[in-house]
C-alpha positions as CSV (number, residue, x, y, z in Angstrom):
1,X,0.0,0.0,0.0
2,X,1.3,3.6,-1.0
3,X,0.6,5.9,1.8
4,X,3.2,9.1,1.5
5,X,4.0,11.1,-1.3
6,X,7.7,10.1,-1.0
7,X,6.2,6.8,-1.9
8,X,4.6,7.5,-5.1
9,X,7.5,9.6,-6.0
10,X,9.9,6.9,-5.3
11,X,8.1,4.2,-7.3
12,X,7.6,6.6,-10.3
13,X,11.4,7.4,-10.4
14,X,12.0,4.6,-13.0
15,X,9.3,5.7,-15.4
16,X,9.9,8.4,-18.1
17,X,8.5,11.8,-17.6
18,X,6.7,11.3,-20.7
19,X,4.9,8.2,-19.8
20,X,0.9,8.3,-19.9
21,X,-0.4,8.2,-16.4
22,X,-3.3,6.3,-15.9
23,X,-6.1,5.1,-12.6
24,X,-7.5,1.6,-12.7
25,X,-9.9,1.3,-10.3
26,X,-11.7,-1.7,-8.8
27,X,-10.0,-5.2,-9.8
28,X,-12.9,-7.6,-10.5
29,X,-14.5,-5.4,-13.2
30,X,-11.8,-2.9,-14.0
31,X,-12.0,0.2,-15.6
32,X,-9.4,3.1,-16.6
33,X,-9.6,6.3,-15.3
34,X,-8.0,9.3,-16.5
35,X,-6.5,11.6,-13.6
36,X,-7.9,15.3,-12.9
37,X,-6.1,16.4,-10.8
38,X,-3.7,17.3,-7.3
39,X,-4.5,18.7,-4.8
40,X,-3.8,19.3,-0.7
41,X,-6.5,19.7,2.3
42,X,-6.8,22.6,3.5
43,X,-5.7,23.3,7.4
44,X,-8.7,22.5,9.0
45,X,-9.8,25.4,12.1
46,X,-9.8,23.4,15.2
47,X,-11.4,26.2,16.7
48,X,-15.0,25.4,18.8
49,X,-15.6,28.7,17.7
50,X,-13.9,31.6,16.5
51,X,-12.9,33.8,19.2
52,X,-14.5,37.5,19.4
53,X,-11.9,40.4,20.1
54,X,-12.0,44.3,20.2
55,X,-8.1,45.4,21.0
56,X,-9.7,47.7,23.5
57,X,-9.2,46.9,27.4
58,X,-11.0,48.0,29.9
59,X,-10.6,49.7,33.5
60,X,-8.6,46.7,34.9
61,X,-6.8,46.5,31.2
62,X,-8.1,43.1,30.4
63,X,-9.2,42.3,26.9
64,X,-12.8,43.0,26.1
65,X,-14.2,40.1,24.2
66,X,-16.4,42.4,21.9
67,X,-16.5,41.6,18.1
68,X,-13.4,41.3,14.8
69,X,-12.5,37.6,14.4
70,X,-9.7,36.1,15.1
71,X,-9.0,32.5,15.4
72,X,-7.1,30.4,18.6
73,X,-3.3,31.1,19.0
74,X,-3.1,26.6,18.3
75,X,-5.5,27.1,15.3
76,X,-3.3,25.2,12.2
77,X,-4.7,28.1,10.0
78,X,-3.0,30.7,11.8
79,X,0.3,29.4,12.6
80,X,2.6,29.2,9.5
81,X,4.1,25.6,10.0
82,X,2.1,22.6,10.5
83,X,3.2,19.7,13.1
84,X,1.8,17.2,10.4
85,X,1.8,17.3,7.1
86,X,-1.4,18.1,4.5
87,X,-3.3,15.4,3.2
88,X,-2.6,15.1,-0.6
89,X,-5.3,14.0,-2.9
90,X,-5.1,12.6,-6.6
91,X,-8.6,13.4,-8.0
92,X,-10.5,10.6,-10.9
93,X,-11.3,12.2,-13.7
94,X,-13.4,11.1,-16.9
95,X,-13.3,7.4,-18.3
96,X,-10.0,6.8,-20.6
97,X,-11.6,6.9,-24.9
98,X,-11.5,2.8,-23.2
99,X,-12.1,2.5,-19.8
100,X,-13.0,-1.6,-20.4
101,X,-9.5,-2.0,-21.7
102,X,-7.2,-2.4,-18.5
103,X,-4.7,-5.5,-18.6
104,X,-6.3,-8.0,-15.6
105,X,-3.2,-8.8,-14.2
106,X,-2.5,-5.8,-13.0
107,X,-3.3,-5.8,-8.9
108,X,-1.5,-9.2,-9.7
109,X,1.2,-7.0,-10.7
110,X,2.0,-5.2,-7.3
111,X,2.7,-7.0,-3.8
């Protein structure tokens, strides 16, 4: 199973840049997909809420939790450097001009 990035780029090393990239998908009727796309998730906000701040203090100069948005200091959309790494997609696109013609041996093909 394939389950990083540095995977997939490992195992596509010996291929030509050239070569036609291809999806089959589902092994006891297969079919040939064309790929759309790559993509990343976005950071999700782990905020419950987001917080509500006017920079105004009051007599005792606490912060006055008033209105502007601004999400938790932890939220992975604020801070710049994420402890994991993004979730990266390959999207399906359309059928191949053959999407019935996809060699059967081919989960046979990888261990």
């Amino acid at each position: 199973m394939i389950t990083t990035v540095g995977e997939l780029r490992e195992l596509l090393e010996e291929f030509e840049d050239e070569a036609p990239l291809l999806l089959a998908y589902q092994p006891n009727y297969p079919l040939a997909y064309q790929l759309a796309g790559v993509t990343e998730e976005e950071p999700q906000c782990e905020c419950d809420a987001l917080l509500e701040v006017e920079p105004i203090t009051d007599s005792a100069d606490r912060l006055r939790i008033v209105q502007g948005l601004e999400h938790h200091p932890r939220c992975p959309v604020e801070r710049e450097e994420s402890e994991t790494p993004r979730t990266v997609w390959l999207l399906q696109g359309d059928h191949t001009d053959r999407p019935y013609d996809v060699p059967e041996n081919l989960w046979e093909r990888v261990s």
